[in-house]
C-alpha positions as CSV (number, residue, x, y, z in Angstrom):
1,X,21.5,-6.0,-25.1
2,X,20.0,-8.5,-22.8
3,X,16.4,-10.4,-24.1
4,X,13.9,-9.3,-21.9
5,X,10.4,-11.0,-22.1
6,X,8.7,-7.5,-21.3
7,X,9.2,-6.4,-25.0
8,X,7.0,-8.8,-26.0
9,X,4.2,-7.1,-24.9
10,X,0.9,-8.8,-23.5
11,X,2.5,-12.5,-24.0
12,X,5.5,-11.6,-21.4
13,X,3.9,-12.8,-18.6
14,X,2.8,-16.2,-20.6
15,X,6.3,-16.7,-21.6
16,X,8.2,-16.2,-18.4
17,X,6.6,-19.2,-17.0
18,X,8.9,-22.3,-17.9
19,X,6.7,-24.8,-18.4
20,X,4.5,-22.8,-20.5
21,X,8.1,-22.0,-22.6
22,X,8.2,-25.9,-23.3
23,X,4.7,-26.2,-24.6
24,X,4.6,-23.4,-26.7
25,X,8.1,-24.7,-28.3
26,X,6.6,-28.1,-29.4
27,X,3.2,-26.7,-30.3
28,X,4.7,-24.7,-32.9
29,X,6.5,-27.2,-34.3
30,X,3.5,-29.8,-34.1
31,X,0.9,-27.1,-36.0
32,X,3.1,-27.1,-39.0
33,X,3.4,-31.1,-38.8
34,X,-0.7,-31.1,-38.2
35,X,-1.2,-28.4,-41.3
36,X,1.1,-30.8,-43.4
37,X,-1.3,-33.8,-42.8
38,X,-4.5,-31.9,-43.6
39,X,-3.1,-30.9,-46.8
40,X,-1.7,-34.3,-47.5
41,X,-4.6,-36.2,-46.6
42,X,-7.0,-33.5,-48.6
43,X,-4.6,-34.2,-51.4
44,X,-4.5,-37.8,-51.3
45,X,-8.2,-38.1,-51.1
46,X,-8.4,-36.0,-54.4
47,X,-6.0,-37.9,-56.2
48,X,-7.6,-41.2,-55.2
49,X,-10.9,-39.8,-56.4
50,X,-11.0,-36.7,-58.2
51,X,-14.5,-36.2,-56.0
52,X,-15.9,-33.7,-53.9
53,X,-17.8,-36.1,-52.1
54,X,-15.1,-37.8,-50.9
55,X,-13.3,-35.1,-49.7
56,X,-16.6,-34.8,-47.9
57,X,-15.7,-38.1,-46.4
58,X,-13.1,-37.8,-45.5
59,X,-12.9,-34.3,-43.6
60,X,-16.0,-36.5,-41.8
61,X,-14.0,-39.1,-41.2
62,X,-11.1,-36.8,-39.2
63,X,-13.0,-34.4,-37.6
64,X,-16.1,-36.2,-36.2
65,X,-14.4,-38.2,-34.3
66,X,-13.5,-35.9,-31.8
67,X,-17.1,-34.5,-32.0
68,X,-17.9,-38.1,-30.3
69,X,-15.3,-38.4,-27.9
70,X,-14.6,-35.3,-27.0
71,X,-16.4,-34.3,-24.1
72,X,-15.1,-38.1,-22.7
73,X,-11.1,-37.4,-23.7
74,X,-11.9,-33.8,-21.2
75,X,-13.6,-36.0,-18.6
76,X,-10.8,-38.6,-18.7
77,X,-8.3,-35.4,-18.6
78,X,-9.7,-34.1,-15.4
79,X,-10.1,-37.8,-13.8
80,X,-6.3,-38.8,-14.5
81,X,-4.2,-35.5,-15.4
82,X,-4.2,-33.6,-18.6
83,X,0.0,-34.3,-19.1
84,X,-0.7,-38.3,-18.7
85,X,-3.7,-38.3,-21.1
86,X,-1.6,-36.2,-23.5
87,X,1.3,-38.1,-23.4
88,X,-0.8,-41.5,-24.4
89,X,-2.9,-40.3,-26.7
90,X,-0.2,-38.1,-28.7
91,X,1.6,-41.6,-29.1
92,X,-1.3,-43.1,-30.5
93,X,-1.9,-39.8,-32.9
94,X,1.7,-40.3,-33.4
95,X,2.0,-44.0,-35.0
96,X,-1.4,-43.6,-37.0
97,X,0.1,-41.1,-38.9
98,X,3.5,-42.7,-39.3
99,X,1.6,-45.3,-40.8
100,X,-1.0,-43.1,-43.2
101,X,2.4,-41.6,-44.7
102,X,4.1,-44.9,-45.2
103,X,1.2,-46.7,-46.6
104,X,0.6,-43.5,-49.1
105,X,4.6,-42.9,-50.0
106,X,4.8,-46.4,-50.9
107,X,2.0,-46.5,-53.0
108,X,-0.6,-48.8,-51.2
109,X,-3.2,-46.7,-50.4
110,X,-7.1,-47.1,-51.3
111,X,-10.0,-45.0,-50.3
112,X,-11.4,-47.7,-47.5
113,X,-8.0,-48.1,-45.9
114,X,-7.7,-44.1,-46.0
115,X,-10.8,-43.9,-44.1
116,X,-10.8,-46.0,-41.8
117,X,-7.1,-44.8,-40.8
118,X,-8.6,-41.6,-40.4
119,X,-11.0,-42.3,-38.7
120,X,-8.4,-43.7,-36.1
121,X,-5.8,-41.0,-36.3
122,X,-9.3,-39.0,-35.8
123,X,-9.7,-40.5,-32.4
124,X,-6.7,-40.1,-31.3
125,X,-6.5,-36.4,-31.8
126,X,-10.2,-36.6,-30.3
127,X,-8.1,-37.2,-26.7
128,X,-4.9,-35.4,-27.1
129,X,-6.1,-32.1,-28.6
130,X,-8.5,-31.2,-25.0
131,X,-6.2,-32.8,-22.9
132,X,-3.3,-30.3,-24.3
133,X,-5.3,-27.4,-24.7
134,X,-6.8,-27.8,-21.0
135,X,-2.7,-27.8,-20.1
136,X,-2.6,-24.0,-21.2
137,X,-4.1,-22.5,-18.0
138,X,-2.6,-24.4,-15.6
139,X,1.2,-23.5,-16.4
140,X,0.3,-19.6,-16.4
141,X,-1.2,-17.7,-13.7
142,X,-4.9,-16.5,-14.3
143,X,-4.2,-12.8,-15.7
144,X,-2.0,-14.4,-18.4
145,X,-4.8,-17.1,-20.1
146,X,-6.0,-14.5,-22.5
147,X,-2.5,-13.7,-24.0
148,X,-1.4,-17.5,-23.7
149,X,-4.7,-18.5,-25.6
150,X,-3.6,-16.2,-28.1
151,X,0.0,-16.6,-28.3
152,X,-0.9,-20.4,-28.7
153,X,-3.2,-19.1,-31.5
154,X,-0.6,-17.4,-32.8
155,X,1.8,-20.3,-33.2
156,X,-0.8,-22.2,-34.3
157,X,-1.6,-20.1,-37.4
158,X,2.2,-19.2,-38.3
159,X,2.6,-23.3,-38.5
160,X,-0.9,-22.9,-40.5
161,X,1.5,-20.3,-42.9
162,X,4.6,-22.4,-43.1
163,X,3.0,-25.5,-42.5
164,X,0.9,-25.6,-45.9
165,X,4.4,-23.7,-48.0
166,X,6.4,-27.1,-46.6
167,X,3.3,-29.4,-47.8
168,X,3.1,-28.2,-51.2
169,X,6.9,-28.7,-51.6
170,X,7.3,-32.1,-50.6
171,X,3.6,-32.9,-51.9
172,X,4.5,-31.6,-55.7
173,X,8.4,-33.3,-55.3
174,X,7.8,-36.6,-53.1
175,X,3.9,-37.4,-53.2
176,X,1.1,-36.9,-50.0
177,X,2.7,-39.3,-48.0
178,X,5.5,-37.0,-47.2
179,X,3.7,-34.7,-46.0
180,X,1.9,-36.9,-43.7
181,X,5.1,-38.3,-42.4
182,X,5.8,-34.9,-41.8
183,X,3.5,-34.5,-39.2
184,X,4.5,-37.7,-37.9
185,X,7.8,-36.5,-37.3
186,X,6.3,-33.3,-35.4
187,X,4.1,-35.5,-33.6
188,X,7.1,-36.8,-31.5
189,X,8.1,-33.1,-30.8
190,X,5.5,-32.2,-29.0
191,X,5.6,-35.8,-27.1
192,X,9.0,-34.4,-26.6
193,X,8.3,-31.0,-24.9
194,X,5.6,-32.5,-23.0
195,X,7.5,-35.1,-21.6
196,X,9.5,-32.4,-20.1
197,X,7.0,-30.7,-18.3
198,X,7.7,-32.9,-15.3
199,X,4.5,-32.4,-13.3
200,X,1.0,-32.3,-14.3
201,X,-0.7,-29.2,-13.3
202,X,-4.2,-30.8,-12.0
203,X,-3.7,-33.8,-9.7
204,X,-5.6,-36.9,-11.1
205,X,-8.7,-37.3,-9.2
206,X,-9.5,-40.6,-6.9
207,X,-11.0,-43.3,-9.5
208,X,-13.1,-44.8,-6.4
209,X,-15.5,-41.8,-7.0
210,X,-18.0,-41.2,-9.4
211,X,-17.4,-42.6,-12.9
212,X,-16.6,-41.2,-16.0
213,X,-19.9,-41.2,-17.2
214,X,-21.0,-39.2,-14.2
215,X,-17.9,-36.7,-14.6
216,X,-19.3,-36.2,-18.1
217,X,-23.0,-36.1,-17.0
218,X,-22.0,-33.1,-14.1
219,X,-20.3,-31.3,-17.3
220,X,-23.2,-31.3,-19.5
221,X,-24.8,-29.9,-16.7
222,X,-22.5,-27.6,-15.5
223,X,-22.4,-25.9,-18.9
224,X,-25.7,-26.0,-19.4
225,X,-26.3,-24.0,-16.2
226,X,-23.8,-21.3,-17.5
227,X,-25.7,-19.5,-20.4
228,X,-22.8,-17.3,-21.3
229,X,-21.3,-20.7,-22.0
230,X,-24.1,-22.4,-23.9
231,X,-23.6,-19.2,-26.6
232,X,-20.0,-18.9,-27.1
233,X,-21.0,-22.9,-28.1
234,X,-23.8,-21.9,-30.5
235,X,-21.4,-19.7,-32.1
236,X,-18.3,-21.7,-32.1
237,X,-20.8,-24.4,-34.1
238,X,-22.7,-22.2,-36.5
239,X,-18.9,-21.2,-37.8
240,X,-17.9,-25.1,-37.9
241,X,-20.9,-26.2,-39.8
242,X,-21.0,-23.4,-42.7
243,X,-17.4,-21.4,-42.5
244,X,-15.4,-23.0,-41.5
245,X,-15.9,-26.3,-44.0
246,X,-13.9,-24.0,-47.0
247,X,-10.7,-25.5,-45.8
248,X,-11.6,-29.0,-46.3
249,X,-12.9,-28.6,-50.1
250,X,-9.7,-26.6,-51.0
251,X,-8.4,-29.2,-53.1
252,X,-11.5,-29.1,-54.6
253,X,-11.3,-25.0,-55.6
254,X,-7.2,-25.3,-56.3
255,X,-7.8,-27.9,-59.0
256,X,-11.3,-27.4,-60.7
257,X,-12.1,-24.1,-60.3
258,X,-8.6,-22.3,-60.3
259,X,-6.9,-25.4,-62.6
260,X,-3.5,-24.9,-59.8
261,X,-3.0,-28.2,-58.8
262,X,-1.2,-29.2,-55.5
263,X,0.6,-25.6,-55.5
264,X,-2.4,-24.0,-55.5
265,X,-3.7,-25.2,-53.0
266,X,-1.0,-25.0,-50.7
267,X,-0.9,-21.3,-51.6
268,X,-4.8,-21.3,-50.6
269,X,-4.0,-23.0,-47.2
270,X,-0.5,-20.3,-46.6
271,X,-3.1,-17.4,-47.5
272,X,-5.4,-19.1,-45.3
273,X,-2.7,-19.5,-42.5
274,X,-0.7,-16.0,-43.2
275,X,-4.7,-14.4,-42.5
276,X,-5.2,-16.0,-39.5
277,X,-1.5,-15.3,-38.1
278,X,-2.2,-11.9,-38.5
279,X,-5.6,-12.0,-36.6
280,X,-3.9,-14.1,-34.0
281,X,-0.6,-11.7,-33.8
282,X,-3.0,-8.4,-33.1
283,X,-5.0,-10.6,-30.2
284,X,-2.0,-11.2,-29.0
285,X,-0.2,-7.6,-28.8
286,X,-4.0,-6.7,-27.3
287,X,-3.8,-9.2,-24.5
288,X,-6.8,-8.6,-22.5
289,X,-10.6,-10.1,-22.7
290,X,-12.4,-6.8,-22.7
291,X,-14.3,-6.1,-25.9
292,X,-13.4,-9.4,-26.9
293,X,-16.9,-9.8,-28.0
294,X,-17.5,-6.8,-30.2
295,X,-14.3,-8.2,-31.7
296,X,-15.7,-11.9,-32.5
297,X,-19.2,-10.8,-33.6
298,X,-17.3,-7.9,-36.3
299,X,-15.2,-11.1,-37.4
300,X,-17.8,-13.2,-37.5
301,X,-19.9,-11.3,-40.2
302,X,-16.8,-10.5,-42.4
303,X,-15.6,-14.2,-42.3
304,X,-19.1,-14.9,-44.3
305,X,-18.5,-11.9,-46.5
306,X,-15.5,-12.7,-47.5
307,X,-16.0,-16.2,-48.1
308,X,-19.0,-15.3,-50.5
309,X,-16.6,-13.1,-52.2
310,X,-14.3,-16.4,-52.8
311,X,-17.2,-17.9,-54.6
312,X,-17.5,-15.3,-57.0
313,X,-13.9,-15.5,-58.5
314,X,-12.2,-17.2,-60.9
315,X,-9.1,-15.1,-60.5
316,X,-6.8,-17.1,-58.1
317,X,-4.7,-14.3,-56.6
318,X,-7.9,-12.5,-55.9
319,X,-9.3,-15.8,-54.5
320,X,-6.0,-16.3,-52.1
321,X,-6.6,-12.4,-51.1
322,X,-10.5,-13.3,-49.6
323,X,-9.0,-16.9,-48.2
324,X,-6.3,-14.4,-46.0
325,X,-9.6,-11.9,-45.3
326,X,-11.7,-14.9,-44.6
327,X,-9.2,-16.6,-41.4
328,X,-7.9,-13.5,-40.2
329,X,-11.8,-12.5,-39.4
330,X,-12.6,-16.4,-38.4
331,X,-9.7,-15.8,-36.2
332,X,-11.4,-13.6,-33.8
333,X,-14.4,-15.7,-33.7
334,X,-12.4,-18.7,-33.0
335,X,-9.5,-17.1,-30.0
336,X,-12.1,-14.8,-29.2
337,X,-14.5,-18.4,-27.7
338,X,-11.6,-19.6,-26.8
339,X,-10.6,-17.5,-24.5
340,X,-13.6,-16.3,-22.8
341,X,-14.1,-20.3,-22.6
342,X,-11.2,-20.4,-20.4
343,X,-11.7,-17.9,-18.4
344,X,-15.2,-18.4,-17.6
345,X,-14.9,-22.5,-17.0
346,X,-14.0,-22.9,-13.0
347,X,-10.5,-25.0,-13.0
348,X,-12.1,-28.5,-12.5
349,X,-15.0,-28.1,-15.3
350,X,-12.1,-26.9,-17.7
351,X,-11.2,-29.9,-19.7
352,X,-14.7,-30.5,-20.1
353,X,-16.0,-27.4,-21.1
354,X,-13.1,-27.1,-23.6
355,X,-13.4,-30.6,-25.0
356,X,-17.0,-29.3,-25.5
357,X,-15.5,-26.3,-27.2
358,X,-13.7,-28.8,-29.2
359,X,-16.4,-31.4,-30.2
360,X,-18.4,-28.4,-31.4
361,X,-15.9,-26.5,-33.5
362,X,-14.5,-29.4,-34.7
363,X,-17.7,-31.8,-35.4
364,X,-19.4,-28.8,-37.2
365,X,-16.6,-28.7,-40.0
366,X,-16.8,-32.4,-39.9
367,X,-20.8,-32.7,-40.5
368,X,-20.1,-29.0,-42.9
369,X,-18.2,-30.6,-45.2
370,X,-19.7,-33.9,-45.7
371,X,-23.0,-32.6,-46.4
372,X,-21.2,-29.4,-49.0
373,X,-19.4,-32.2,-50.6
374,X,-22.0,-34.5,-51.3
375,X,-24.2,-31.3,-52.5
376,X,-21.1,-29.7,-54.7
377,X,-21.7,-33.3,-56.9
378,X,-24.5,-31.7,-58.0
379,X,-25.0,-28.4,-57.9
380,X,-21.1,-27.5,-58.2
381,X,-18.2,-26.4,-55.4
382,X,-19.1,-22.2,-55.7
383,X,-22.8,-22.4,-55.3
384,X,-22.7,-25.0,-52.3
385,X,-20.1,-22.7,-50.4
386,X,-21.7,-19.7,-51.6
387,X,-25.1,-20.8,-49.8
388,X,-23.3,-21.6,-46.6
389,X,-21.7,-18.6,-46.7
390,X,-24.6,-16.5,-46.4
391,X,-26.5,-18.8,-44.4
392,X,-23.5,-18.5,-41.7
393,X,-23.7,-14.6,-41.9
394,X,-27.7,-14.6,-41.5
395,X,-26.8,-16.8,-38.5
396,X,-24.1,-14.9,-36.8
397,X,-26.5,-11.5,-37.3
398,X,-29.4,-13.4,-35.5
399,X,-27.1,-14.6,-32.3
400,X,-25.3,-11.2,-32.2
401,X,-28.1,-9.3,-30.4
402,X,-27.5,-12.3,-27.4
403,X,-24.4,-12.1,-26.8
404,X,-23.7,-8.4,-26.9
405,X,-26.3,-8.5,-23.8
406,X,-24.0,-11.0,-21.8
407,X,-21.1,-9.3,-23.2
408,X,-20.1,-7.4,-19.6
409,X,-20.7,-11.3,-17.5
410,X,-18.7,-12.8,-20.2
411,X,-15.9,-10.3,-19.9
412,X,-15.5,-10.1,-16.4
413,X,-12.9,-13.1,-15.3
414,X,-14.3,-14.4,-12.6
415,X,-15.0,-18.5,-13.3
416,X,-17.1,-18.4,-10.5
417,X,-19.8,-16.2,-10.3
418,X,-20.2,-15.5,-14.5
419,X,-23.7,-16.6,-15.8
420,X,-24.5,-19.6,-13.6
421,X,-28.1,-20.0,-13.5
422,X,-29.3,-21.9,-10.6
423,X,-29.7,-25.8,-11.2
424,X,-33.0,-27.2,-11.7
């Protein structure tokens, strides 16, 4: 029987574009790569250390960089092509973590050289993440950016599943810096696949006109002329700062509280990954943006349940079961922002809006778990995240009412004419 992309429901018309075939390919190789040096860097911090706060550190130290230079890696995207800015910076992302994994596997490591090299492989992802998410709707056409935003979510969290099961192996029989090299190794991949999508989709723009500093200025603007956008932000950072830090303090949980070592926690992090696929696997199949928002708000306020749930327990298995209940519901939250985000932004505010999106979701986690791990010193892991787990919920009940009354504009997909409010 001959393969036909129509049986795979909503993605089909993703997948029949070429170009979009090649992408997807390397991103799922690259997740599980990306998943391996999380883990291994989490890992390798906690060995170094035994210390929550550190783990604090650095989390801080690999997320907030692209909090800084995000919204300048999507201005320098749209200037000079999102394929060209992905290609560099992916080769820089690419060597840093080559060396991280070396340094570690051969034994060499200490906590200020780990920071500061992740605080460089951080800005380096800082540029290549927007530039190849911003590549997504410009190699499908326009009705298909929901179900590509998802399928890419999809791949994302089934390397998030194998990913970690890969880590734990090579962590518990080789050492972290296997797993980091790992990702190295999946770094080129993607390089690879996006080296072979031989045209990049926006045209780079003249540099004789305004600088970047002026593109980025006109995005700030831009967004915050768009209301509709403004709140799919807010929410996108009230998940970062107190839900979404869980991930990072893992080692944390697997070790002190649960006494499982480096296995543990890569069972955590596949529970954690197996959740989210799910979440990301029904998105997919549903394929369209309507009700997307009932969807993200529902998610939103059993991703805090169930992550106060986690706190409670001492019994792993039942802790691995909230971990799967906890992404599969942040999972909403997350491709449900995502792709409204991308359907709202007009084509030439895209990589800024999305590395926005990015320096949000990504600096809140960053500033999350820096401040939870300096506080579990103190007042212990399961309080701390217990706290921020309610907090979170209290906060995604208070912006719920908001959104549900844009929820129609935000819906519609039509970049142009969704939420702009005139300019002062």
């Amino acid at each position: 029987m001959r393969f036909s992309y129509k049986s795979l429901g909503g993605v089909s018309r993703a997948l029949a574009h070429r170009e979009y075939r090649f992408y997807v390919s390397g991103h799922v190789v690259h997740v599980m790569g990306w998943w391996g040096n999380r883990i291994g860097l989490g890992w390798l911090a906690w060995e170094l250390t035994r210390s929550p706060s550190f783990l604090g550190i650095v989390a801080f130290a690999s997320l907030i960089p692209v909090m800084v230079i995000g919204p300048f890696a999507g201005a320098l995207a749209d200037r000079y092509g999102h394929r060209r800015v992905a290609l560099r910076s992916g080769t820089g992302l690419f060597l840093t973590t080559f060396a991280i994994g070396a340094i570690a596997l051969a034994g060499h490591m200490t906590t200020p050289l780990l920071v500061a090299l992740t605080l460089l492989q951080g800005l380096f992802f800082g540029i290549d993440f927007p530039a190849r998410q911003s590549l997504i709707p410009q190699l499908v056409d326009r009705a298909s950016i929901s179900a590509a935003v998802a399928f890419n979510a999809s791949s994302f969290h089934l390397g998030a599943f194998v990913g970690p099961v890969i880590a734990g192996i090579l962590i518990t029989r080789i050492g972290s810096g296997a797993s980091i090299l790992m990702s190295a190794c999946t770094s080129a991949w993607m390089l690879t696949m996006i080296w072979l999508i031989r045209r990049d989709p926006v045209r780079p723009r003249d540099p004789g006109g305004p600088g970047i500093f002026a593109d980025l200025l006109e995005g700030f603007r831009y967004v915050g002329r768009t209301p509709s956008l403004l709140f799919l932000l807010g929410m996108s950072f009230a998940g970062g700062l107190l839900i979404r830090p869980f991930h990072d303090l893992l080692p944390g949980f697997a070790d002190t509280v649960f006494g499982r070592g480096a296995e543990g926690l890569a069972t955590l992090n596949a529970a954690a990954g197996l959740g989210a696929l799910v979440g990301a696997l029904f998105l997919l199949v549903r394929g369209r943006t309507e009700g997307l928002t009932r969807i993200m708000l529902t998610g939103a306020f059993l991703a805090g349940s169930a992550l106060f749930l986690f706190t409670l327990t001492e019994r792993f298995w039942l802790a691995a079961g909230f971990i799967f209940l906890v992404s599969l519901s942040l999972l909403s939250v997350q491709v449900g922002s995502n792709s409204l985000l991308q359907t709202i932004a007009r084509p030439d505010m895209r990589g800024r809006t999305i590395s926005m999106s990015s320096s949000v979701s990504v600096g809140g986690p960053a500033l999350g778990a820096l401040v939870m791990g300096f506080l579990a010193e103190r007042f212990g892991l399961q309080t701390v995240l217990g706290i921020a787990a309610v907090a979170g919920t209290l906060l995604y009940i208070a912006m719920a009412p908001a959104l549900l009354r844009r929820r129609r504009n935000m819906e519609q997909d039509q970049h142009r004419q969704i939420d702009v409010a005139p300019a002062s």
